[in-house]
Structures are given as C-alpha cells and as structure tokens.
C-alpha positions, 0 to 999 in steps of 0.5 A, a space after each residue: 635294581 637298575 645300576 648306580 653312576 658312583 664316584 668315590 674319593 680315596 679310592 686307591 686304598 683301604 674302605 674306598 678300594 673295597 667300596 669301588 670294588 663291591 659296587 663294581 662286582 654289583 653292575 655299577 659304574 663306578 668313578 674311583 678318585 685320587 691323588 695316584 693309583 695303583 695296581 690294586 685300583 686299575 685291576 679292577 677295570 672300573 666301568 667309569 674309569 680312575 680319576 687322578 690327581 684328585 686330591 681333596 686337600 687342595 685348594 685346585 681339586 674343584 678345578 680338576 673334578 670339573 675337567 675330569 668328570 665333565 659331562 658325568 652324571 653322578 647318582 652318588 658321591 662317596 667322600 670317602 678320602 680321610 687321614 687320622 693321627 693320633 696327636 694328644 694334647 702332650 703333643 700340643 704341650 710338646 712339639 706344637 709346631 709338628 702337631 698343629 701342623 697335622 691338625 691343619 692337615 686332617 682339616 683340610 682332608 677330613 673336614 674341608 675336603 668333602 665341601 670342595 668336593 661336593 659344591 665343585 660337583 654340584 655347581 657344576 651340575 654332576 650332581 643334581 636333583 636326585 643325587 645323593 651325596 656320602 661322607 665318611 665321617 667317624 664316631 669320633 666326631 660325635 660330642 655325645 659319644 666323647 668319653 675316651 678324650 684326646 685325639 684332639 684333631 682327629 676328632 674335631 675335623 670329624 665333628 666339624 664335617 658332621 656340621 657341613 654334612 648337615 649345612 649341605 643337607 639343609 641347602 640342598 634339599 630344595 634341589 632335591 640333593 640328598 646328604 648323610 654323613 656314615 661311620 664305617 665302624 672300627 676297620 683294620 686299614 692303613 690308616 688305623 695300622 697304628 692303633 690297638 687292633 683289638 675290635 677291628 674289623 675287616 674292610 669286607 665287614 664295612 663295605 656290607 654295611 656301606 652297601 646297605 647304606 648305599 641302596 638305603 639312601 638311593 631309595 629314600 632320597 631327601 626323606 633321610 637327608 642330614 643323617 648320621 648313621 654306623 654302618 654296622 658290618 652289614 647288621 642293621 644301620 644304626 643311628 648315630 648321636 650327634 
C-alpha cells in the first residue's frame, strides 16, 4: 500500500499522539496539528512536520491552517482535538455561569472545530476529490444509545458534530470528498483521568481500531460517506446507532 499524506488535530497528546505515532512507524506522512507541542510529539521526527498554533476553537484557525499547510495535499484529515467535562444538570441548577461557560467551550472544540477545520481545508484545496475526512466523535452523541443521562455538554456537542459530520458527507460527495464520523471507544487519556477507570482501555487498543478505519475509508472512498462507526480495539468495526 502506497503511503497516505494524514494531518491530525489534537496531536500533542493522548489518541492524536498515538495515531501520529503508528501512522508515522507505517511509512506515512504525517502532519501533527495544535496548539503546542511537546517532546513527546517532536520526537517522533514526523515526515510532514508539527503544525502550531492550530487551535480548533478559534475563530482565526482557518487563516493559520491555509498559510501553514499551503500547498499539502492531505488524503485524510483526522479531526481528532476534543475536550469533555462531566457538568450535570446540578451544575447548571448550581453554578451556571462556570457551567455554561464549559458547555460553550466543548461546542466550539467538540462540534465547531472540526467545520472550520475541514471547509478552511477544502476551500482551500488540501482537501479534494479523493480526500477523505475523520471526526472523533463519541458514543456519547448517539440519541439512541443515551440511557445513562447527564453529561449534558459533552453529549450534545458530540451529537451535534455527528450532524455536520453527516452535512459534510452529503455537500461534499459530489467532490468526491469522503466523511465519517468514529468512536474511539472507552480510552484511558487525560481527558477521561477524571472518570471511573473501570472498562478503560489503552490508547494502543484505539489506535489498532483507528487503523483499521484509516485504511477502511481510504479504500472505500464515497461508498461509505456519512457514517458512524466504534473503532472497536482493532476487532472489527462496528456500526454505530445514530
């Protein structure tokens, strides 16, 4: 298999880190975006290089992608920066201030991030016909799966960039721009620290499952735009319920 040009947001850390990682040990060229690095991310040597200053939630990030990445030719973007908090609605009963403010803060990353990402990307022409595009998304924001409640923020940003997921696959198939939206599954990172560590798994785990998702799209293309899939550790990947 010929090597892949991939360009991952939220890569200084936890699943990005690991995917910039394995994609890198594989032969690929690899573009790691966001907002600082680290030792851990410029050790790895990427063959495209750490982007800086790529912060998803700002509304200046297309501006900074378009003079960074100029001229790169991306086969598949991972929108993969996130954060999550685990506000309930005691929290918007009780401090609402501090709470809505989170909320607007997992929006802008969560759910708006990815849309600026991708149409500065493909207005721009890194992205086109043949590219394909990856959003993190989380079984959080699946309607259907919601039996647990709370996590009122978390869970609606995920389910609202399920949708520009899905906008983004219908608008650009006829450009022959393919869109899926992943779950990594249960992952023992920084940003779930603070969660009960029971079921967690490794990144290792995610990223074997975000390979096999990886090639899967690259090789379908359009045929599987707008959907929603559980990485699954690298056993299968599972359709998700929307």
């Amino acid at each position: 298999m010929s090597s892949l040009t991939v360009a991952i947001t939220g890569a200084s850390r936890g699943i990005g880190l690991g995917l910039a990682k394995a994609l890198h040990e594989r032969g690929d060229v690899v573009y790691g975006l966001c907002r600082k690095s680290n030792d851990s991310l410029n050790q790895l040597g990427l063959k495209g290089g750490v982007v800086e200053g790529v912060d998803v939630a700002s509304d200046d990030v297309g501006s900074v992608l378009v003079e960074k990445l100029q001229g790169v030719n991306i086969d598949v973007l991972v929108n993969n920066a996130g954060v999550l908090s685990r506000e309930g609605l005691d929290g918007f009963c009780g401090n609402a201030a501090a709470a809505l403010a989170n909320a607007r803060q997992q929006f802008e990353v969560n759910a708006l991030g990815p849309l600026k990402v991708s149409s500065a990307l493909v207005s721009n022409g890194n992205l086109k016909n043949g590219s394909k595009i990856a959003i993190v998304s989380s079984l959080m924001g699946s309607i259907t799966d919601n039996d647990g409640g709370g996590m009122y923020a978390y869970r609606s940003s995920k389910a609202a960039v399920n949708m520009i997921g899905k906008s983004l696959a219908n608008d650009l198939k006829d450009q022959g721009i393919a869109v899926q939206l992943w779950h990594p599954g249960y992952i023992a990172t920084d940003m779930t620290a603070s969660a009960n560590s029971s079921g967690k798994r490794s990144v290792d785990d995610c990223i074997r499952g975000f390979l096999e998702l990886v090639d899967k799209l690259n090789n379908a293309g359009v045929a599987e735009t707008g959907l929603f899939f559980h990485a699954n550790y690298g056993e299968g990947r599972k359709p998700i319920p929307w």
